[in-house]
KEKOL-255072 format. One record per residue (C-alpha): residue in one letter; z, y, x. Coordinates in steps of 0.5 Angstrom, whole numbers, plus 500, padded with zeros to 3 digits. Layout:
AZYX
...
// end
This chain:
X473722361
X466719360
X460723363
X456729359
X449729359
X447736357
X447743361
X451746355
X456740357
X456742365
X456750363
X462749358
X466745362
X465750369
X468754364
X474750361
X476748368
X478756369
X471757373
X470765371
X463767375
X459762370
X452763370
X446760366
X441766364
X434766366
X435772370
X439769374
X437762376
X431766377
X434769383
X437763385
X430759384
X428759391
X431760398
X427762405
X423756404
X418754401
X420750396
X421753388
X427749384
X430753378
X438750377
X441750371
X446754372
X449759378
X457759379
X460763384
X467762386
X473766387
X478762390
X478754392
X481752386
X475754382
X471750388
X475745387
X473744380
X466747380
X466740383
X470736378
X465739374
X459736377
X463729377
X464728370
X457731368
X453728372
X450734374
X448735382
X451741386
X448745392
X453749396
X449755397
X450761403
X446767404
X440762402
X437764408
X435755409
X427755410
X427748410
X429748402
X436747403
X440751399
X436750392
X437745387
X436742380
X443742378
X450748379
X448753385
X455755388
X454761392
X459762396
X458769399
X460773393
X467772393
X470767398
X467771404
X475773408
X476772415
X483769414
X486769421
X484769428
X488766433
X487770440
X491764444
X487759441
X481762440
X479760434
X479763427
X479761420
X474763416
X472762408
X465758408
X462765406
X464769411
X457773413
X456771421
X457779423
X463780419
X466775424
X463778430
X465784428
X473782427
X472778434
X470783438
X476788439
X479782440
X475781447
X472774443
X465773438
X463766435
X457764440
X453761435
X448767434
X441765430
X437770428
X439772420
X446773424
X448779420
X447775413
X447769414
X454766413
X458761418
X459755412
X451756411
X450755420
X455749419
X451747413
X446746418
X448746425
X445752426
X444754433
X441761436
X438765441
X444763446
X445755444
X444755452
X451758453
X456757447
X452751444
X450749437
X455750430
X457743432
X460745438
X464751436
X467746430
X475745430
X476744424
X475743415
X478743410
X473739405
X473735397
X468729396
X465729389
X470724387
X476729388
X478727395
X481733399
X479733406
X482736413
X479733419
X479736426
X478734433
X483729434
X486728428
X483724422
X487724416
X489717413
X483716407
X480711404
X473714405
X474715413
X476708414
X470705410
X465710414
X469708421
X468701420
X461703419
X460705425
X463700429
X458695426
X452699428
X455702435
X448700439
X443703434
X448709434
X448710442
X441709443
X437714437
X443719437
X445725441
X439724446
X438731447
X441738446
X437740439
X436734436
X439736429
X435732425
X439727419
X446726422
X448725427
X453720427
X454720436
X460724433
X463718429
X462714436
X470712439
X468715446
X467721442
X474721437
X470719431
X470727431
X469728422
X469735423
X463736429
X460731425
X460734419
X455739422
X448739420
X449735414
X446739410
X451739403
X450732402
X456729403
X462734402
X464741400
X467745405
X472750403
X474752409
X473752416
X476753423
X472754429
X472756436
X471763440
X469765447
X469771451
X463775452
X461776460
X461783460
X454784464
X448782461
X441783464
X433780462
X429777466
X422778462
X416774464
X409774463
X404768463
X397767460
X399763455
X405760450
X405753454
X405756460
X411759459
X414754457
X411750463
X416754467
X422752463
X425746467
X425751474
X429756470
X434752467
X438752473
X440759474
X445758468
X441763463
X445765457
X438765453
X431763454
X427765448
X419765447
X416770444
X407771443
X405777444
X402777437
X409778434
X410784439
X404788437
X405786429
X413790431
X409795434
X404797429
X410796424
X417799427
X414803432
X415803440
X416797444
X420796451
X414796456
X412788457
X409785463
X402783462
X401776460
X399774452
X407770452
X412772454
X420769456
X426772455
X431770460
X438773459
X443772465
X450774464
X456775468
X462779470
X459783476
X452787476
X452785483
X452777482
X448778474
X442781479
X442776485
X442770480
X436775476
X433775483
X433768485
X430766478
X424771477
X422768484
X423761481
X418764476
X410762476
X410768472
X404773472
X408779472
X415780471
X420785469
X428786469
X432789463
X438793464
X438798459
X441797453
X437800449
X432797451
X435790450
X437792443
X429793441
X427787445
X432782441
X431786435
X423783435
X425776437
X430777432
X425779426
X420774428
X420769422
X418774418
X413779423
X410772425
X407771417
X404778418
X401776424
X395772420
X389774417
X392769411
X399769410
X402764416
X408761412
X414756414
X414747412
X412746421
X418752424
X423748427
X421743432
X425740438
X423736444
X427736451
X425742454
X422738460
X416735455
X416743452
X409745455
X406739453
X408739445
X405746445
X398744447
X398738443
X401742437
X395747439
X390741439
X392739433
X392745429
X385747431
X383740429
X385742422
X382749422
X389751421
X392758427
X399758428
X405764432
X410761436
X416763438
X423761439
X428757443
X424755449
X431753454
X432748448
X426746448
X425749440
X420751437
X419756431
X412757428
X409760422
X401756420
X396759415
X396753410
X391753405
X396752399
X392756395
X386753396
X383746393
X387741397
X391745400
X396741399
X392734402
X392739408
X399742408
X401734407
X397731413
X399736418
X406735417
X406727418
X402728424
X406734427
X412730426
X409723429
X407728435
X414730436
X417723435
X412721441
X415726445
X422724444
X424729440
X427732432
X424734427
X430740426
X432744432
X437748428
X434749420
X436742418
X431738415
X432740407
X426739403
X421740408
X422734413
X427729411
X421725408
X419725415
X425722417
X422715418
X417717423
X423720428
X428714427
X429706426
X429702419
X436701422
X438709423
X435711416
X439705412
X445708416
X444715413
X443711407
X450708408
X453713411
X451717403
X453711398
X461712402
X462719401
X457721394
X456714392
X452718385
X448722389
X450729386
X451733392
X444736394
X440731392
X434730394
X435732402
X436726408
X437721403
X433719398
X428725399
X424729396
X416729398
X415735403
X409738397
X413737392
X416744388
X412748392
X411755391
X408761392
X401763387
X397758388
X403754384
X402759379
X401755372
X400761367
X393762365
X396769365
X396770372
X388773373
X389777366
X395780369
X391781378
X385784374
X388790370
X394793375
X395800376
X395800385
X390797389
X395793393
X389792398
X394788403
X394783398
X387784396
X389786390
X393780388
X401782385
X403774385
X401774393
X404781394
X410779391
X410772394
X409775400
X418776400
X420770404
X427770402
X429772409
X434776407
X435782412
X435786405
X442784403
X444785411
X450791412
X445796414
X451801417
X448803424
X442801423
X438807422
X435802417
X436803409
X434797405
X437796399
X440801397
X442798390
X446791394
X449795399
X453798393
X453793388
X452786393
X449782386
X443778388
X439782383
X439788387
X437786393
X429787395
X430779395
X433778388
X427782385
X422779389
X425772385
X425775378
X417778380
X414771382
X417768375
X414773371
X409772374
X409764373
X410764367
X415759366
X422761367
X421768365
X417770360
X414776356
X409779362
X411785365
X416786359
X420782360
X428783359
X429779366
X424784370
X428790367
X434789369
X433786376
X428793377
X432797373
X437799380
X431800385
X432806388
X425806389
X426809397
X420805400
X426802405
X424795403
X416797406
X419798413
X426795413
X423787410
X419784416
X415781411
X413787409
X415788401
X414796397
X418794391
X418801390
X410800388
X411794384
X416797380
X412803378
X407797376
X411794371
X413800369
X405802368
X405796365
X410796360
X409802358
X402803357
X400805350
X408804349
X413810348
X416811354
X424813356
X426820354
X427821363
X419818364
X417824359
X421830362
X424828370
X418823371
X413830369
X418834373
X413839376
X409840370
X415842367
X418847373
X410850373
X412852365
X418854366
X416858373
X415865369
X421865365
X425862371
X432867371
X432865362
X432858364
X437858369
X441863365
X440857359
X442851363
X449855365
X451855358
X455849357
X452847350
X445849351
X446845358
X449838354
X443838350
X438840356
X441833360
X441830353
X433831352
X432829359
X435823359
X441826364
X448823365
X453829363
X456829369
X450831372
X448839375
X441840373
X437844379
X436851377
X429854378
X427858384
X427866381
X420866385
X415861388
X415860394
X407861395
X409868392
X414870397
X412874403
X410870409
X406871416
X399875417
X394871418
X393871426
X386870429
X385866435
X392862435
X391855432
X391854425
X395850421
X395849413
X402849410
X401845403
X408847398
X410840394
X413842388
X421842390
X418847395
X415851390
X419851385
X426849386
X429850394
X424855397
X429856403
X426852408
X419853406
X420860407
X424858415
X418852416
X413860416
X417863421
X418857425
X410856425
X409863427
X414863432
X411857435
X405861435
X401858429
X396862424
X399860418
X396860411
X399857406
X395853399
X396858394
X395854388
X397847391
X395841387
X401836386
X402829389
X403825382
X411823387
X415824379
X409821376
X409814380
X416813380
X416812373
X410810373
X405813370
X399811375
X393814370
X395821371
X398821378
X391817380
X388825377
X393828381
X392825388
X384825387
X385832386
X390833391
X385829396
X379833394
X383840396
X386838403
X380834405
X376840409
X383842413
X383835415
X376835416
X375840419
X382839423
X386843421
X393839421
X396840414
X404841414
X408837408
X415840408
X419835402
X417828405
X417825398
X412829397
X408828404
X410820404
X405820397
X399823401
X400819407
X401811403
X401812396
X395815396
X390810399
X394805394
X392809389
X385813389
X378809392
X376814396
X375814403
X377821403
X384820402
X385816408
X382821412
X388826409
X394820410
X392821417
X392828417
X397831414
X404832418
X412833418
X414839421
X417835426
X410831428
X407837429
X412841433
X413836438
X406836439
X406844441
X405846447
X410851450
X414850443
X421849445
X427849440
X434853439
X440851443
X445849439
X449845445
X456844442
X454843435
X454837431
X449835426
X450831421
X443827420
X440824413
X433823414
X430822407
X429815406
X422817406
X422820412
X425812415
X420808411
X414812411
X413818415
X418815421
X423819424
X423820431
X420826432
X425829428
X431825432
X426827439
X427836437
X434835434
X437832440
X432836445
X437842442
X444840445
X447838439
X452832437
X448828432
X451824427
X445820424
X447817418
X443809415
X442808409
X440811402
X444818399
X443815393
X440820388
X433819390
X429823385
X430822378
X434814379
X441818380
X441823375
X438817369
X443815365
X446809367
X445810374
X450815376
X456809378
X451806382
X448813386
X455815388
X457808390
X450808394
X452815397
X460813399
X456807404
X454812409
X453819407
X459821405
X464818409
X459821415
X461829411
X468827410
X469826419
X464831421
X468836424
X470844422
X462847422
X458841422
X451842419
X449837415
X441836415
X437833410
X429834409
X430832402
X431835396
X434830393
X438828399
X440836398
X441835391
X447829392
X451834397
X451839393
X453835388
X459831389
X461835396
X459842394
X455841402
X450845402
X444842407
X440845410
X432843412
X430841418
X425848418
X433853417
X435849423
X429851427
X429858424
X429863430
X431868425
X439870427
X444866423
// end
């Protein structure tokens, strides 16, 4: 067959050749435009595989058009990796299965889309786990960690991807299927052309190769050595996709030592800390890892509380493992006394270890908030032998102040590996001179001391034009070489290793940003997006592809994306929006502005729940970028049927209020109920709330009790009109703790319905007259108590967002969950309920704005067993009863929430603070929730 030329030849041959998930919409090479590095490269076309034999002609495909092909994993490759100009194929939607573990053997076979967690978590009833752990481990996959020899926090025990490499099953762009593994090479063709290669450069090979533990940077060809077996299947590891597709895998499994322990040590600074190194690696640690103290304080202010620390602005996390307490705290011992520490502090709670390597493990992404300008990757995987550590950070510091740059690092410093995040000035008038220079003489630097380029992300777009500045003209004619035998065209991901891409080309981010509408677009928004000055290509740019988003988030307690964790289509996770965003706003790829079909249907599944506000290191409110597109699109425009009725919901139910019971008694009535949910743009297998007969603002609540602390109840709109129960308990709950209670009489809305729909203009008047009304409780200290945490989520973030008004700040900080302000009430104590359990949802809200652990201390301080669920119900507000949401809404709420409901045992409560969350009970399991406020009630039962 003659090659073909065009992306319809490639396309049609994909699908003539059986592949069935074939993709070449602009919605979906948007999502697959970029990965977390960099580096923007639209594909032509996006293939998700189902089985081998579609890998297998995916790749016969590529072959006979001519048209480059990148194997993509979790696309979590910060180096450029994972992105290309040809067919993407994505391996995770389909081929994701962990086929066999073989527990003698210790070792598994796997799918090359198998997430790293979804091993671990077949492994580890089984005693075993794979040992490799990077930081993405619970969506990163093991074919993308073999991709690029991905390493971990705990290298130092278990060793590189490389080393836990049994086996491969491989094709070559010629067709030519593969099964290599340690001590058994097939008889081919191509491996007998690459075995005579290496015998003719034996020299150069053992002398630039296999120097030291993290040297990962272009190939590393010491495997091919005769001493070391001509091992393919280890040397496959770290070749980036470039020379064979894998199809399947088998790897090894260890044992995890049963007792863990930290040592935390404390230094005056980052190179002191890794001056310190060499004296600790004696001791066998499991893990060295180096953290800068301005990391933690971004966790802090972002996640909450954070383990106390020994003084020092650097610290060093030393795991030590064993199989006694006893022998694990005398080596801990031993070690801290080795230490030239400041201070220093052991670990031996779980917990407490959990949060630790919970920081480390979102460092990339707290890391690029911990800069006045936004701190990105290009410079983050550098590696020198660990005795040379100290001495590269110091001259890796003089060289950024050199340059006026400023950089956070951290990472694997018992290897000698060093992540960082840089303010580069891409958006400036030569930023992309300066981005350039600093990469060439960083890598000279690192070349002085011995060291690799890549520690463990390989060198993708990012430093494989570097190359030659690490190895000989001989070692990178080898690479050459080693390429033209296996993908003599040049079709699998080109561009990296061999024939590279300049390291400051296809670079994205705003400042690339092309369209003239770009300024037009910043100018003219709805919100005020005050971390990114007010820039909605910086905001949107601010996702970094990291991908925590499309984690399985069960057991969390965390509750981004909702919509993924139902769906698992790119489009749905925080990411995948994020993508289509930055190509709306680019301009060239996704076209029509904010109207865009593309923007639309990668929006149309946000929930809207904040999650992505606190779950996203980075810091993504997709919630708010969705209610400014649907600001935008609609402005002047007539809106969908649901914005006019639920999206003014509590205007509506103030109408309706005087005529309550005729309206319930209307919306009973089957005919009249179809046409109600039709005119408000409701599935018909939803209910519809009924009205509360009477306010809550109306019903009887306690005297005003002069001398007691004073406390403002504000009712939201859910409260007032439709569930007034718990405010009615919130009363008796105050009361009884010793508060005079006066509830607003006439409280203003906050604008939460007018905001999700997007709808900005008005619910800018509702907030400033909401503002205007709290502001002299707040002022004069009153603490103000908000009952529905949607609504109260509103006045304590989107708010400032909103309305240019210092007084609205002063309100964010004045206003309180019941929880927050009963755990400050002294003398306050809650029921016993010792030998209940408590089925906990806490409105995503509640998880991602206003916090949660107030209301997990006072739950857990009644003796109850609590049952905490993660993750979203799913209704979240008006998204669940729209048309064309109710699958998705009930798929979001069988995550978590339901099973959770489903094992409660016999007379479990089930809590949820929402109206929404209530709602969705009620709804699909007839579970009649209560407020946190019934709970507390001090009424009899």
């Amino acid at each position: 067959m003659t090659i073909l030329e065009t992306t319809t030849d490639v396309v049609g041959e994909l699908r003539r050749l059986g592949v069935t998930d074939v993709d070449d919409s602009s919605l979906t090479r948007a999502l697959y435009s970029t990965d977390a590095s960099l580096y923007r490269v639209v594909p032509q076309v996006v293939v998700r595989p189902r089985s081998t034999e579609e890998v297998l002609a995916t790749v016969e495909a590529c072959r006979v058009t001519g048209t480059p092909l990148t194997s993509r994993g979790a696309g979590t490759s910060i180096a450029g990796n994972a992105v290309g100009t040809g067919v993407v194929m994505d391996l995770t939607r389909h081929l994701h299965r962990v086929h066999e573990i073989d527990v003698e053997a210790r070792i598994a076979r796997v799918d090359p889309g198998v997430v790293h967690a979804v091993l671990q978590k077949a492994a580890t009833p089984l005693g075993l786990r794979f040992g490799p752990d990077p930081s993405t481990h619970t969506r990163c996959t093991v074919g993308g960690m073999i991709g690029n020899n991905a390493c971990g926090s705990r290298a130092l025990a278990y060793g590189r991807t490389a080393d836990n490499v049994v086996g491969l099953d491989l094709v070559t762009m010629a067709g030519e299927q593969l099964t290599v593994g340690r001590g058994a090479t097939p008889t081919s063709a191509t491996l007998d052309d690459l075995r005579e290669l290496v015998g003719a450069n034996l020299a150069t090979i053992r002398t630039e190769f296999g120097r030291f533990g993290r040297q990962v940077s272009g190939y590393s060809l010491e495997h091919l050595l005769p001493e070391n077996g001509f091992d393919v299947a280890t040397f496959m590891a770290g070749t980036e996709g470039t020379l064979a597709t894998m199809t399947s895998a088998t790897v090894r499994l260890v044992e995890d030592p049963p007792v863990r322990q930290i040592l935390v040590l404390g230094y005056a600074s980052m190179a002191e800390a890794a001056d310190d190194v060499p004296a600790l690696l004696p001791f066998g640690p499991t893990a060295c890892e180096g953290l800068d103290s301005r990391i933690v304080d971004v966790y802090r202010s972002h996640r909450g509380s954070v383990p106390d620390l020994p003084r020092g602005q650097g610290w060093l996390f030393v795991e030590i493992s064993g199989e006694q307490v006893g022998e694990v705290a005398g080596t801990v011992a031993r070690a801290s006394r080795a230490a030239s520490a400041v201070d220093h502090r052991v670990v031996t709670d779980g917990g407490e270890q959990a949060v630790l390597w919970r920081i480390r493990e979102e460092g990339a992404g707290l890391a690029t908030r911990t800069l006045p300008g936004k701190a990105l990757s290009g410079w983050e995987d550098a590696a020198v032998p660990p005795e040379k550590l100290g001495t590269y950070l110091r001259e890796l510091d003089a060289l950024l102040k050199d340059r006026g740059l400023d950089g956070v690092p951290y990472g694997h410093f018992g290897d000698g590996c060093v992540h960082i995040r840089i303010d580069f000035p891409l958006d400036a008038e030569g930023g992309h001179d300066v981005f350039r220079r600093f990469l060439v003489d960083a890598a000279t630097q690192v070349a002085s001391l011995g060291g690799s380029l890549s520690g463990e992300h390989g060198d993708g777009r990012a430093r494989s034009e570097l190359l030659p500045l690490m190895y000989s003209g001989e070692a990178i004619s080898l690479f050459e070489q080693v390429k033209a035998i296996l993908d003599p065209d040049d079709l699998l991901n080109p561009g990296v290793l061999v024939r590279p891409a300049a390291v400051d080309a296809d670079l994205r981010g705003p400042e690339s940003i092309h369209s003239p509408g770009r300024e037009q677009l910043s100018r003219r928004l709805g919100l005020r997006l005050l971390h990114d000055e007010g820039d909605l290509g910086k905001a949107v740019h601010r996702c970094t592809g990291v991908g925590k988003c499309i984690a399985d988030n069960s057991g969390s307690n965390g509750v981004m994306c909702p919509s993924f964790q139902a769906t698992r289509d790119e489009k749905d996770s925080t990411r995948g929006r994020a993508r289509v965003l930055q190509e709306m706003i680019d301009g060239r790829l996704v076209t029509g502005g904010f109207r865009a079909p593309e923007v639309h249907e990668a929006l149309d599944l946000c929930l809207s729940c904040k999650g992505c506000l606190s779950d996203c290191p980075t810091g993504i409110d997709m919630a708010s970028y969705k209610s400014e597109v649907l600001h935008q699109s609609y402005k002047g425009r007539r809106r969908p049927r649901s914005h006019y009725v639920l999206g003014r919901l509590p205007f509506w139910a103030r109408v309706t209020s005087p005529i309550a019971r005729l309206a319930n008694l209307g919306l009973r009535t089957p005919g009249v109920r179809s046409i109600a949910r039709w005119v408000a743009g409701v599935d018909q297998r939803r209910s519809l709330p009924m009205f509360a007969t009477r306010r809550f603002t109306r019903l009887a609540r306690p005297a005003l009790a002069p001398g007691r602390a004073k406390v403002v109840v504000w009712a939201d709109s859910f409260t007032e009109f439709f569930s007034t129960a718990g405010g009615e308990a919130a009363l008796r709950v105050l009361d009884g703790a010793g508060y005079d209670v006066e509830v607003l009489s006439r409280p203003q809305c906050c604008g939460l319905t007018w905001i999700t729909t997007g709808q900005l203009d008005t619910a800018r008047e509702m907030i400033g007259r909401a503002v205007e009304q709290l502001h002299p409780y707040v002022a004069a200290g009153i603490p103000v108590v908000g009952l529905e945490p949607s609504c109260l989520s509103v006045l304590r973030s989107d708010a400032v967002e909103l309305v240019d008004d210092p007084r609205a700040v002063d309100v964010a900080a004045g206003v309180f969950t019941l929880s927050e302000l009963l755990t400050r009430t002294e003398g306050w104590t809650p029921p016993d309920l010792t030998g209940t359990t408590l089925v906990v949802q806490p409105h995503c809200h509640q998880a991602s704005v206003l916090g949660f652990e107030a209301d997990m201390a006072i739950m857990t301080a009644t003796g109850a067993t609590i049952d905490r669920v993660s993750g979203c119900c799913g209704l979240a507000g008006n998204f669940g009863v729209e048309i064309g949401h109710y699958e998705v809404s009930v798929a979001v709420a069988e995550q978590q929430l339901l099973p959770a409901v489903r094992r409660a045992p016999e007379g479990a409560i089930v809590v949820a603070d929402g109206f929404s969350c209530r709602t969705q009970l009620d709804d699909l399991v007839s579970v009649d929730a209560q407020h946190l406020a019934q709970l507390l009630d001090p009424r009899p039962r």
